[in-house]
C-alpha positions as CSV (number, residue, x, y, z in Angstrom):
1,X,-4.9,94.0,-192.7
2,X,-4.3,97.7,-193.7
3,X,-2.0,98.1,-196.8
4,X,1.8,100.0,-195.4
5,X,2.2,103.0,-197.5
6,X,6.1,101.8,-198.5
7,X,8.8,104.1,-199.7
8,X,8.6,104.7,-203.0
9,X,12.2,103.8,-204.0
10,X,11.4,100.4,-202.0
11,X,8.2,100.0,-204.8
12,X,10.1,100.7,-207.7
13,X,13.2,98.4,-206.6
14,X,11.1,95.5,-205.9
15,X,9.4,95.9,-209.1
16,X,12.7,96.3,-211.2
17,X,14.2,93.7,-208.8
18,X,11.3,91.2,-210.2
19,X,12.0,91.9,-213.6
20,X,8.8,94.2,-214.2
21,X,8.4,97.1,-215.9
22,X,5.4,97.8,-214.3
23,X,3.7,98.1,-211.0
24,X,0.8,96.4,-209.1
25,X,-2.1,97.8,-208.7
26,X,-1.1,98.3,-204.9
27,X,2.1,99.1,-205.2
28,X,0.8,102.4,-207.6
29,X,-2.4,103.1,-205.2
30,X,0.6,103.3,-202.4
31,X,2.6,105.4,-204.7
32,X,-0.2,108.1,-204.5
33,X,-0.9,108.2,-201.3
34,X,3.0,108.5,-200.4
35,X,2.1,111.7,-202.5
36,X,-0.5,112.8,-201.1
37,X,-3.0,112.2,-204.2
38,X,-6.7,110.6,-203.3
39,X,-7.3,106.8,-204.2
40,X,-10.4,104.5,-202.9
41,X,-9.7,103.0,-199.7
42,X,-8.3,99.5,-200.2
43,X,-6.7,96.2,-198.7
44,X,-4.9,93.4,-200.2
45,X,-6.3,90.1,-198.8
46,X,-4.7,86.6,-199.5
47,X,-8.2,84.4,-198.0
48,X,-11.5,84.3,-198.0
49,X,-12.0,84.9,-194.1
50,X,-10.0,88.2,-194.8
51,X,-12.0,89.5,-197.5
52,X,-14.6,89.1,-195.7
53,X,-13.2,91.4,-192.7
54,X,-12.0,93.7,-195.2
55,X,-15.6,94.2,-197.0
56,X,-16.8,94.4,-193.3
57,X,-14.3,97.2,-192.0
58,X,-14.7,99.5,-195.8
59,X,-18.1,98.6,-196.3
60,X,-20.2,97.7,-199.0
61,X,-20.2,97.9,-201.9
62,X,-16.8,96.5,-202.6
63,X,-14.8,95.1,-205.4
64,X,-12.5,92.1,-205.6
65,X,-9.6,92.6,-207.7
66,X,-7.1,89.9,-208.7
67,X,-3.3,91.1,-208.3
68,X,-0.6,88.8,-209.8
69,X,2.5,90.1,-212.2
70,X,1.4,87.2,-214.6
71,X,-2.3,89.7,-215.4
72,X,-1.8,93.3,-216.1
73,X,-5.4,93.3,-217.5
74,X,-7.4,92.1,-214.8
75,X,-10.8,92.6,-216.4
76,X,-9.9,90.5,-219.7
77,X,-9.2,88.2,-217.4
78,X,-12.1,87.8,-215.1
79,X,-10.6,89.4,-212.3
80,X,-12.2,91.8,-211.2
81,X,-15.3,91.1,-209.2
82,X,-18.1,93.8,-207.9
């Protein structure tokens, strides 16, 4: 369940590979900690059993964030969840 810190020239490629000009929320987080700058803990979960886990293993309080490249603004959205 732990996010893989990627390459960074893997993130951008897939991005520009999917036609964005942008990057997930993720994909940036993962960006920093290749560079050694300080983010929250997180983990991208797909179900409800794993978010569960998750909020289990990082411990409370969490937030739920939506992640799709069709909403950039999660919050004018309702997608983001505390």
């Amino acid at each position: 369940m732990r996010v893989r810190v990627q390459d960074p020239k893997q993130i951008i490629e897939k991005a520009l590979k999917d036609g964005r000009k942008f990057l997930l929320e993720p994909e940036a987080k993962s960006l920093c900690v290749h560079y050694s700058i300080s983010v929250p803990r997180f983990m991208v979960v797909n179900d409800l059993e794993s978010a569960i886990k998750a909020a289990h293993e990082l411990g409370y309080p969490v937030v739920l964030k939506v992640v799709s490249p069709d909403i950039i603004h999660k919050s004018d959205v309702g997608g983001v969840i505390l």
